[in-house]
N, C-alpha and C positions, 0 to 999 in steps of 0.2 A: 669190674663190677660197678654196676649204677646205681644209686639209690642209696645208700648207705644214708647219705649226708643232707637226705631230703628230710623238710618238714614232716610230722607225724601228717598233716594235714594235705599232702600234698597229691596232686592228680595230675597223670603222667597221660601224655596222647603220643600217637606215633603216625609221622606223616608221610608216607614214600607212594604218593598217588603217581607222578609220572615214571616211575618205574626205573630211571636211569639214574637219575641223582642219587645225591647225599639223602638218608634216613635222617629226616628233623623231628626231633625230641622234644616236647614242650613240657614244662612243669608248672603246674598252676600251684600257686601258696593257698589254697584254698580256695576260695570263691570268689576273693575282694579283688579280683584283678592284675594280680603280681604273675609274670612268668619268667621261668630262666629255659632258655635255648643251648641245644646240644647239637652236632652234628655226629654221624656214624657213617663217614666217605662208605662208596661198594665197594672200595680194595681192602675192606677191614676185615671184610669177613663177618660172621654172626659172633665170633668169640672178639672181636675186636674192641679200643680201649675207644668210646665216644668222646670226641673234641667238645669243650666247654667254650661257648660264644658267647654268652647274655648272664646275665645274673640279673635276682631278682630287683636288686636296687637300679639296674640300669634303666628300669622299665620301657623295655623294648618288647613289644606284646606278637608280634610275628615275625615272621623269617622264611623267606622263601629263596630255594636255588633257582637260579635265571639258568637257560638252556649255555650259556657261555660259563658256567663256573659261577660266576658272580654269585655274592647272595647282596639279596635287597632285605630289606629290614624296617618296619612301621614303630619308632619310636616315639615316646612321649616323653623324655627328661628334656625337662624345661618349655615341653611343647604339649599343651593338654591334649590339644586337638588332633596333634601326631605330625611328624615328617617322614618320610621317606627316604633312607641309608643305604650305602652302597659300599660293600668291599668286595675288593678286587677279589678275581680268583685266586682261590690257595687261599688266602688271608683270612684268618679266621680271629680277629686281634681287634675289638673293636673300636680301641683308639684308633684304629686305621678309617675309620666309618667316612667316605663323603657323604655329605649332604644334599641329596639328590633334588628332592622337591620340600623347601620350607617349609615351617605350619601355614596353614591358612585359613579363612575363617568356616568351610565345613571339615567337619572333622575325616582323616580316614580310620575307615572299622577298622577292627583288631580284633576277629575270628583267631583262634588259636592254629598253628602251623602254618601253610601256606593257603590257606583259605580268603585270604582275606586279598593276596596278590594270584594274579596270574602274570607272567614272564613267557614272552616269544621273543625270537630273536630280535624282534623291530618295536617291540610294547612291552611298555608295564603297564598294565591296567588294574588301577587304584576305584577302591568301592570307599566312598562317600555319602555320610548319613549330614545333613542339616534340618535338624527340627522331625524326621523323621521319615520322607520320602528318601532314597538312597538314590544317589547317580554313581556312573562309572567315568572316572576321566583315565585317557590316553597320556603315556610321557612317554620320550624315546630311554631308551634303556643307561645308554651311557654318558647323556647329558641331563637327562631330566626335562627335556625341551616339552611343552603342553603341546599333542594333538590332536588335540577337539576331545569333544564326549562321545562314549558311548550311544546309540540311539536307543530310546529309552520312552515310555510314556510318558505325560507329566503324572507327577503322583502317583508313581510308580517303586519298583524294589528290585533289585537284584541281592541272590544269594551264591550263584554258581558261576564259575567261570571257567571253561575247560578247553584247554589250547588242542587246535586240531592240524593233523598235518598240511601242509599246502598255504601257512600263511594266514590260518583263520581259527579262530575262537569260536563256541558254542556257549551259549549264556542264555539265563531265564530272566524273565520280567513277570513281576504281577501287577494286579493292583486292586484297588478293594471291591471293585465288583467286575473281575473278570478273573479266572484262574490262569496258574503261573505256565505263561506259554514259551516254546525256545523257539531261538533265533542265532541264525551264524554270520557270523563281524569277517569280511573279508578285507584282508589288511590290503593288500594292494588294490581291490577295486572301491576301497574305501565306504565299501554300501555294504545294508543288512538286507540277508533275507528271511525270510518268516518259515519255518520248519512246521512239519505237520504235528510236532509235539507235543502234546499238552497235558497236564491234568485237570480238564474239563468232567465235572463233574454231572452236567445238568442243570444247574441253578442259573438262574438268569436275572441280573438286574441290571438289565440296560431301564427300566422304571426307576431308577435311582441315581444321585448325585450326589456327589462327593464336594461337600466345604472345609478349606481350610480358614480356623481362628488364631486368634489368641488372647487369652486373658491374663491379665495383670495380678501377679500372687501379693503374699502379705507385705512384702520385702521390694515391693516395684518391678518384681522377675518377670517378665514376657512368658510364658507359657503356653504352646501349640497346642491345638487341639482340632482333631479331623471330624466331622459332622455329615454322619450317611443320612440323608432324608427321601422319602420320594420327592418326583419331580413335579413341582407344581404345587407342593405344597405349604398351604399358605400358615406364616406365625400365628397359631391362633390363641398363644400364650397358656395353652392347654394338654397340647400335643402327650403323648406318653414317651418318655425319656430312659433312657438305658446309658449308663455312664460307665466307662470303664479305664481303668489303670492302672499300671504296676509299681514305678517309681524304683528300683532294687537293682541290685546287683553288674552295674552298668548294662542293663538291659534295654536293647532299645525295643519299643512298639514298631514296626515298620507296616505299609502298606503291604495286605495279605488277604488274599478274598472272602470275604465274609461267609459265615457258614450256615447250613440249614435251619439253626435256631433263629439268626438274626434275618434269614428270609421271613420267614413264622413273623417275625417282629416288626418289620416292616408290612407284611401284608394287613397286621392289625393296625395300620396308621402308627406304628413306631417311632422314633428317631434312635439312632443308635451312633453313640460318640467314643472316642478313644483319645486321651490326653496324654500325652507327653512330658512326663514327670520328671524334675530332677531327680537323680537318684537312676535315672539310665542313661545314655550315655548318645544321645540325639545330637549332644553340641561337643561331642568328646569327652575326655576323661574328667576336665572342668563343671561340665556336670554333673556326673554321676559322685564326685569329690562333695557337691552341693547339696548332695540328701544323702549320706551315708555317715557312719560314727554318729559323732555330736551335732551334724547338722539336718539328721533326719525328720526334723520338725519340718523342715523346706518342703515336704513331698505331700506333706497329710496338707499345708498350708496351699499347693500346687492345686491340690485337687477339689479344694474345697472353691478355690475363686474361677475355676473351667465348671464346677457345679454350678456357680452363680450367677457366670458368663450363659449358660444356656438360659436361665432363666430371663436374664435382660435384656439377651438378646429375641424374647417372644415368643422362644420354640415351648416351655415349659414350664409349669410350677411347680414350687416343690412337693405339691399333692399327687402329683402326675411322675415324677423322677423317682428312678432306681439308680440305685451301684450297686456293682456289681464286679469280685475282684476275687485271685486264689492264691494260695502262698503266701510271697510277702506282698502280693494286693489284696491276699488276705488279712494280713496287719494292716492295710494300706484302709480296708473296709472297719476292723476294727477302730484304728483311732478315728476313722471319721464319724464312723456312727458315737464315739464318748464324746468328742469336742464340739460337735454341730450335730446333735439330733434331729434338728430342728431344718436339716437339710434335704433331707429328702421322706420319701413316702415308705421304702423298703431299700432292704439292702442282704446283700447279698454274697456271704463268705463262702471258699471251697479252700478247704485244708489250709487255712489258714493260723497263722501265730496270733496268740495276743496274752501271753503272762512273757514279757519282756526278762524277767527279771530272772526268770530260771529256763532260759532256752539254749542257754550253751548248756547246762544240765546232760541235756540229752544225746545221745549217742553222736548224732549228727550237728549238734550244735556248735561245735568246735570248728565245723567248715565255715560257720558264722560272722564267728567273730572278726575276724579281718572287714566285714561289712557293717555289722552293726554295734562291735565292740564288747566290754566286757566289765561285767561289776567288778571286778577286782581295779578296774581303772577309774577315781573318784569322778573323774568329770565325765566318764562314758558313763556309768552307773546314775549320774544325774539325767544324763540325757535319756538313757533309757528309762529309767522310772516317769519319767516328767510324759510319756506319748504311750508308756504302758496300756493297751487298752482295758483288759482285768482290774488293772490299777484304778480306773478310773470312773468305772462305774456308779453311778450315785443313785439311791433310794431316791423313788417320789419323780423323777424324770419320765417325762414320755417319751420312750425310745420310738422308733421307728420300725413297722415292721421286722422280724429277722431271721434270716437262713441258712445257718450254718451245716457243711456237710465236709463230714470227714469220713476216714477209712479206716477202722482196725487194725490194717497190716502196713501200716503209712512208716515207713522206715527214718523218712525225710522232716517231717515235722510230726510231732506226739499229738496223736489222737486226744489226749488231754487239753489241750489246750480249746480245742473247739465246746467240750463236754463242761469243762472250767466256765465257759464264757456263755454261755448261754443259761447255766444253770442260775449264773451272776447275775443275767440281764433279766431272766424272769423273776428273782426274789425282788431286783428292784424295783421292777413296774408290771406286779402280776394282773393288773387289770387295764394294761392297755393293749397292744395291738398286736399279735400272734408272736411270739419268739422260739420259734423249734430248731431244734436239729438232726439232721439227719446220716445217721452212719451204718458203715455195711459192712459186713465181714469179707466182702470180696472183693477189696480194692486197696490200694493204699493213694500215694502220693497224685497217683491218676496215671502213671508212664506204664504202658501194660496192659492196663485195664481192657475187660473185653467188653468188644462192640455193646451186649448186651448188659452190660452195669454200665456204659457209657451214657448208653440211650435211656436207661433208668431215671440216670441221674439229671440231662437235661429236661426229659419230664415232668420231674419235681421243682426243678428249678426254676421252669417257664410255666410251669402250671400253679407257681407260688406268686410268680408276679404277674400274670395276667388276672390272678385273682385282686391281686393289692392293688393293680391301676385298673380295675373292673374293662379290662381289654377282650374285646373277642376280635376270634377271626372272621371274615365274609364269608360269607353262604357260595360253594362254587357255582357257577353258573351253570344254567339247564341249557344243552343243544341238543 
């Protein structure tokens, strides 16, 4: 029997995708990034006693069996950004661990089970995030020897990696204006070919280009930030601005094709940007370590100086700029709208947090706390009350546009807190500039939700802020 000994809080996956190996077991301590790994060999049988590999302190976040027995393993004790471990077959003893490939300066992801590695007999191929484009680098298996990268776009992402008979691998690429198309890595002819695969949707922005920044937060932090604009178009320090970020739960933003709202957005002279917040995990676990607990002040600080960044650099004012964030960028759009109102034009929450103070309260809140911590802890209970957005609201301030939209049946975060927050923000500034919110009986969290509350809900949302930057779209053209 398994489970007995597990956290109340814990969340169990099961991984036997190539169908021969060892059943790898992952347990998540909640949400904060902690996992312990189990093996269940195929001669155990279904009633069989699973081997215990990892524990949560060892903070080892994947585990994948290599076609030779082997397992590899993406650890981070004493390496944020992660190395790469290897025991021998049979050995399931993690003192035994070699150390395949050291940390280095991009971090490797750490997908839970073998997601994160793929293993042929002649490659491990390791997915690597810096700043938030993802690469794949090549190592041999039994020394860790570097053999080249992946081919890859620039500014590009991989999520899949799927080992095929004859020596070759199958893998997606996206990137922000082209959708996630597959390609097969053939190991002995050393070249990629391009597969008819894709999810091509129709939307087209070859009209569009892609810039990478960075702005300098409160703390001297470097700060990424990607910048879709069309082409040709010139700073005219006016532009209409669309900001967006998460900052949470070592989540990184990755390059991912932009979608039919943010076409809409761009055809009204848009620009549409996505920052890379501590608080995810773009540079490794040293990241995401950098906006969580008591250092969550780092992410609201993050996002406020890539707001400022677009402004100086020409594309924007803040008459013209929106944010726009859900969950925890929905707290992310809370504390920015209490601490800088004075930053943008509108802003833009979706089921998001903002009474800090009583959010482990709730059913789900207790998955929480390992991210954002806990009042009963003197200095996490500082930390949280001090970015509380609820908390912070002040009489007589001109807030900023607001649009908060929650769901009734929202299981994940309490529909309260959006109805709290907005009720707040209109006592305090009932005569300035629109504060509503919007909620429906037939959604919650958003995972589910049907096409038609989907499409409800971007309606409202883009028909709130085309209003607030007086944006239209072009006339289509007569043939």
């Amino acid at each position: 029997m398994l489970g007995r000994d597990f956290p109340r809080i814990a969340e169990v996956e099961l991984d036997n995708r190539e169908g021969t190996g060892p059943l790898v077991i992952s347990v998540a301590n909640g949400d904060g990034g902690e996992f312990a790994h189990f093996l269940l060999p195929p001669a155990a049988g279904p009633t069989g006693a699973p081997v215990p590999v990892t524990r949560f302190a060892d903070k080892v976040v994947a585990v994948a069996p290599g076609p030779d027995g082997a397992l590899y393993l993406i650890s981070r004790l004493n390496a944020p950004a992660g190395r790469l471990l290897r025991l021998a077959p049979g050995d399931t003893n993690l003192a035994h661990a070699k150390v395949l490939v050291p940390e280095g300066k991009a971090a490797l992801l750490s997908d839970r089970g073998s997601r994160s590695l793929a293993v042929t007999d002649s490659r491990v191929y390791l997915r690597r995030i810096e700043g938030g484009p993802i690469t794949v680098a090549m190592v041999a298996p039994a020394t860790g020897q570097p053999l080249g990268p992946l081919p890859l776009p620039p500014v590009s992402a991989n999520h899949e990696l799927v080992p095929l008979a004859g020596n070759r691998v199958l893998y997606d690429m996206t990137t922000y204006l082209q959708a996630p198309a597959y390609a097969i890595y053939d190991e002995r002819r050393q070249s990629m070919d391009e597969t008819k695969l894709s999810a091509a949707g129709g939307l087209d922005f070859s009209d569009a280009e892609v810039v990478r920044d960075a702005a300098t937060s409160a703390d001297g932090t470097s700060v990424p930030v990607t910048i879709v604009i069309p082409k040709g178009a010139r700073k005219g320090g006016k532009a209409p601005a669309l900001l967006t970020g998460y900052g949470g739960f070592g989540v990184s933003l990755t390059p991912a094709q932009l979608t039919a709202e943010q076409r809409l957005w761009l055809d009204a002279g848009g620009i549409y940007a996505i920052a890379n917040l501590r608080g995810g995990a773009e540079f490794g676990e040293a990241w995401h370590d950098a906006g969580r607990l008591t250092n969550k002040q780092h992410v609201f600080d993050d996002f406020a100086a890539v707001a400022r960044l677009l402004v100086q650099r020409g594309y924007t004012d803040a008459d013209h700029l929106a944010l726009i964030g859900g969950s925890n960028g929905g707290l992310l759009m809370g504390a920015t709208l209490t601490q800088h109102p004075e930053l943008a034009r509108a802003v833009v929450g979706n089921v998001g947090i903002y009474d800090m103070v009583r959010t482990e309260l709730d059913p789900n809140g207790a998955f929480n706390i390992t991210e954002y911590g806990t009042v009963k802890d003197p200095a996490q209970f500082q930390a949280l009350y001090a970015y509380s957005p609820y908390h912070h609201v002040k009489d007589g301030v001109r807030y900023p546009a607001v649009l908060l939209a929650t769901g009734e049946n929202d299981g994940r975060v309490n529909p309260m807190h959006s109805r709290k927050m907005v009720a707040r923000l209109q006592a305090a500034d009932p005569a300035g500039l629109p504060i509503l919110l919007r909620t429906t009986a037939n959604a919650g969290h958003g995972h589910g939700s049907s096409l038609a509350e989907r499409v409800a809900l971007s309606t409202d949302i883009y028909g709130f802020l085309f209003d607030q930057l007086a944006m239209t779209l072009p006339l289509p053209s007569a043939k």
